[in-house]
Structures are given as C-alpha cells and as structure tokens.
C-alpha positions in Angstrom: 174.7 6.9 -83.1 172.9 6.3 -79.5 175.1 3.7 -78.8 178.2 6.3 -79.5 176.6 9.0 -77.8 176.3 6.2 -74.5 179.8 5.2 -74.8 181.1 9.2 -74.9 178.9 9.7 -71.5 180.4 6.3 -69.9 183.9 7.4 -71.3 183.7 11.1 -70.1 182.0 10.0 -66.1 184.9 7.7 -65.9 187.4 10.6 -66.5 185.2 13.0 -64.5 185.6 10.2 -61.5 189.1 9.2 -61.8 190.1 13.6 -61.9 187.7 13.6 -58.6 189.5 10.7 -57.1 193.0 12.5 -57.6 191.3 15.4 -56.0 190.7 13.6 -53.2 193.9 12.4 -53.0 196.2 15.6 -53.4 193.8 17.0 -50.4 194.9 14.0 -48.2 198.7 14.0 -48.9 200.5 15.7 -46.3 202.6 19.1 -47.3 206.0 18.7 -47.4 208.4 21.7 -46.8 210.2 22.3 -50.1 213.1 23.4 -49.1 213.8 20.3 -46.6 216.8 18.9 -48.2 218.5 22.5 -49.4 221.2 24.3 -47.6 220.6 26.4 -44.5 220.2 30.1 -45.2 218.3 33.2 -43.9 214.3 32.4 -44.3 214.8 29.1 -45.3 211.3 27.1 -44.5 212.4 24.2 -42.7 209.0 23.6 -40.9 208.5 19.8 -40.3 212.2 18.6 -41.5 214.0 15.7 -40.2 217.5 18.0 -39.1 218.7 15.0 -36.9 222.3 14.3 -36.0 223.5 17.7 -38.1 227.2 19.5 -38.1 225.3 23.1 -38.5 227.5 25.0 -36.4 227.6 29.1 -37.4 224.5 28.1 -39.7 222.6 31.3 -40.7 218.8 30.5 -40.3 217.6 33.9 -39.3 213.7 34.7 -39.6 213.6 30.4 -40.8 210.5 28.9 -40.3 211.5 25.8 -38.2 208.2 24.8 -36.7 207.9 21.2 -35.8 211.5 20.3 -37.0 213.3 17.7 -35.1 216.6 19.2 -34.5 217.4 16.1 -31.9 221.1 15.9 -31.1 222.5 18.8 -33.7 225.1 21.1 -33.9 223.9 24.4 -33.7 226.5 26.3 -32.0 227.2 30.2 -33.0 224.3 29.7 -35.0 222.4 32.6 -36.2 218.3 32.0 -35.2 217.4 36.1 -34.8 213.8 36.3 -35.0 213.1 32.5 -36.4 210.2 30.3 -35.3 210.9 27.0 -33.7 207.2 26.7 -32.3 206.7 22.6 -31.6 210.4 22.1 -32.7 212.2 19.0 -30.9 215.8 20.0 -29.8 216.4 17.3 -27.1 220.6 16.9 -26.3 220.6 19.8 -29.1 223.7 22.7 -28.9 222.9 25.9 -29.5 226.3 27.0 -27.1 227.2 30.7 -28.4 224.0 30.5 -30.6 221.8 33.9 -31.6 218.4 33.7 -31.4 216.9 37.2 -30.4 213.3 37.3 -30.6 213.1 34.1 -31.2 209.9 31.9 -30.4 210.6 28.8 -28.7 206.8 28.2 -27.7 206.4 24.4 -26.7 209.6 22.8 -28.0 210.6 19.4 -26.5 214.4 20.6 -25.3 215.3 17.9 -22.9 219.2 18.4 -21.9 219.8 20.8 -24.2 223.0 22.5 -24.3 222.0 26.7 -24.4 224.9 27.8 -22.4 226.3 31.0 -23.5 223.1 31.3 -26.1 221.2 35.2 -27.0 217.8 35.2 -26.4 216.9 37.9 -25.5 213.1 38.9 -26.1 212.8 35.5 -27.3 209.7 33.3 -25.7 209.8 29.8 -24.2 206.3 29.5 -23.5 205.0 26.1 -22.7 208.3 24.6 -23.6 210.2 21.4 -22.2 213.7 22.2 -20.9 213.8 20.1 -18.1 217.3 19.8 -17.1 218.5 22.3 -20.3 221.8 24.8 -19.4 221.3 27.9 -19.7 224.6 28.6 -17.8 225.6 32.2 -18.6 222.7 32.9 -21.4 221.3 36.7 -22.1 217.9 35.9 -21.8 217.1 39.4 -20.8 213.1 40.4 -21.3 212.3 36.9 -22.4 209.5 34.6 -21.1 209.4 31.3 -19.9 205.5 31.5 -18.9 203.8 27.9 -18.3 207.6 26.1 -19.2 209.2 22.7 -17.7 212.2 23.6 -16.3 213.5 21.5 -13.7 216.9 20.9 -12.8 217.8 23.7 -15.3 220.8 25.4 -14.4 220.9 29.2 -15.1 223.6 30.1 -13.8 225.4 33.2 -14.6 222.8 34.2 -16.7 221.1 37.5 -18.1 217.0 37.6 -16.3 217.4 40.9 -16.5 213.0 41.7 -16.8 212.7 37.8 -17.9 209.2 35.6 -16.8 209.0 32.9 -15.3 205.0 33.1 -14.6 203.6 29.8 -13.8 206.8 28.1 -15.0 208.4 25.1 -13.1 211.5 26.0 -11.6 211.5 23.2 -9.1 215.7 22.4 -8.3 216.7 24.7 -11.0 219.8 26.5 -10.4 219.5 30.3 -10.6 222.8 30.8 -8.8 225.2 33.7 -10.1 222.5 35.4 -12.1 221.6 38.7 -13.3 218.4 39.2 -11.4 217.6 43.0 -12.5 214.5 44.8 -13.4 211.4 42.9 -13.0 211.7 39.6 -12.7 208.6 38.1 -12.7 207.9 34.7 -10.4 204.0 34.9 -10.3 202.7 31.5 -9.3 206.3 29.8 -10.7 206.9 26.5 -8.9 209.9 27.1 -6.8 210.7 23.7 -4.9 214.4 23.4 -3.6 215.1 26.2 -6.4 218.6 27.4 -6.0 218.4 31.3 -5.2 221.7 31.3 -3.1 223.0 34.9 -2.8 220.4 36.5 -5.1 219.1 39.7 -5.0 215.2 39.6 -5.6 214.0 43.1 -4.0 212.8 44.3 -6.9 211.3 40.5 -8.4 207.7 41.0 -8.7 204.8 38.0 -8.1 206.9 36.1 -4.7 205.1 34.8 -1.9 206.2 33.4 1.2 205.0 29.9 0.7 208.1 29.7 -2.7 210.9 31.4 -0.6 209.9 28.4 2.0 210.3 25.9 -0.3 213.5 27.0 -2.3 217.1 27.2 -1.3 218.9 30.4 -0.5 221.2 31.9 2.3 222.3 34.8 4.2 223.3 37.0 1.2 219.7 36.5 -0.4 217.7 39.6 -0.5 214.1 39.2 -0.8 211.5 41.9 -1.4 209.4 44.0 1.2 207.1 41.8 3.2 209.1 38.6 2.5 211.1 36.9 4.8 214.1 33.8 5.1 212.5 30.4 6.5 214.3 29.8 9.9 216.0 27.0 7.9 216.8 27.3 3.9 215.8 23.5 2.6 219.0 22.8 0.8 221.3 24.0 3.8 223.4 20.6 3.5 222.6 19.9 0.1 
C-alpha cells in the first residue's frame, strides 16, 4: 500500500509538471490575429497580418484594427479605412489613391513612396510616421497632423491643409505647391530646407520663423505672415 500511495504522488507531480510546462508554453507563444486569413470587412482585426502584394481595391476595413500589418506594395485604392488604426503598419510603394480614411491613425507607419494621391484623411494623424518621398498630390488632409513625421521629398501638391500640422515634422524638399493653405496651419519647429512654398499664401500659418522662409523655396506670389520677410534670393530660384 506505501509503495502504491508513492507511485500515485510520483504519477500525479509528473502531471502537475508536464500541465505547468504547457503553462509556460501557451504564455510564450505569440498571439496570432484570428481573423488573418478571412475576408476584409468593417472591424475586421487584422493587427500583425502579412497583407503583402494584395488586389484590395474598394475594400471595406472601416474602424479595422490594422496595427503592425505589413500592407507593403497592395492595392488599396477607393478603399474604405474611416476611423481604422494602422499604428506601426508598413505600407511602403502601398496605394491608397481615392482611398477614405477619415480619422484614421497613421501614427509611425513605415510609408516609403506610397501612393496617397487623391486619399481622405481628414482628422486623421500621421504622427511619427515615415513618408519620405509619399504623394499626397491633391489629398484632403484638412485638420490632420503630421507632428514629428518624415516627409521629405513628399509632394503635396494640390492638397487640402486646411488647419493641418506639421509641428516638428520634416518637410525638407517637399512640394507644397498648389495647396489649400487655409486656417491654421501649423509649421512650429517643422524642418523646411529647399521646401517648395512657391505662390502660397501663409499669412495666417502659425509657428514660422525667418530662419525656415530662408531656407525653403518660394517666389514673388508667396505671402508670408506679419513680421516675416522673402530672403533677397529664394534657394531654388533655378532649380
């Protein structure tokens, strides 16, 4: 009987161990999104998804959570992204030409060359993000903000900045030629070397100082707030 009662302690620390063990385990395996390999649709969790190389043009992902999904070189045109969260999302050479994304939050996504042209963003935040030479050629990015983003050699032209910011962003040879430069447009401590600004009117941009209007590019038709004035030479005269 004490030998029985030995082997039922041995047999039942060997199970209590093994259950620990897969304990252990389960904690340590990453979390996969469940709904990776489904169908886009509205509030679809797509957080951490490989969506590489993907025809989802006119795709309905409104309110999705798309944090940390690689998005690299898909179709997203005329798609629907109102109010979805793309925080730490890659979209490098991605299209979102035509695309929705009101409200959106863009904050520090890797969006090298990305094709945004014609996009909705408006209200939408960039903060921190990569979108070194992105086009946002005639984009409504009205009351959006680019704080703190990489954006040189973006072009924006034609584009809603109606009350967008662009606080300590770079902006250095980004093209803001052509654009919709209303309410206040913030450029506080935004890096503004050889920045295209050609026949802008910035009277009523708030956070300029001399030393950026020295350093970008603009002409005779730009019009730069009180107490600012054009360098004797613009930089990019014969550029």
């Amino acid at each position: 009987m004490c030998i029985a009662r030995i082997g039922d302690a041995i047999v039942r620390s060997a199970v209590g161990a093994a259950m620990a063990g897969l304990t252990i385990l389960a904690a340590t395996v990453p979390t996969v999104a469940a709904d990776c390999k489904t169908s886009p649709r509205q509030g679809i969790d797509w957080s951490a998804c490989d969506r590489r190389n993907l025809m989802l043009s006119g795709a309905n992902l409104a309110g999705a959570n798309l944090d940390s999904t690689d998005f690299t070189l898909t179709d997203l045109r005329n798609a629907n992204l109102t109010s979805a969260s793309l925080e730490k999302a890659t979209l490098v050479r991605v299209s979102l030409d035509g695309a929705v994304a009101d409200k959106a939050n863009f904050t520090n996504v890797e969006a090298y060359r990305a094709n945004l042209r014609r996009l909705s963003a408006r209200g939408a935040l960039f903060l921190g993000s990569e979108f070194s030479r992105a086009d946002f050629s005639n984009a409504d990015l009205a009351g959006s903000s680019f704080e703190k983003a990489e954006l040189g050699r973006a072009s924006f032209e034609g584009a809603d900045l109606t009350d967008t910011t662009f606080t300590f962003a770079n902006l250095a040879r980004a093209n803001l030629q052509k654009v919709r430069a209303g309410g206040s447009l913030d450029f506080t401590g935004t890096h503004m070397f050889l920045t295209r600004i050609e026949g802008l009117d910035l009277s009523g941009a708030r956070g300029l100082v001399q030393e950026q209007i020295d350093n970008a590019c603009g002409d005779t038709k730009t019009t730069l707030p009180v107490g600012l004035s054009s360098p004797g030479a613009w930089p990019c005269a014969s550029e």
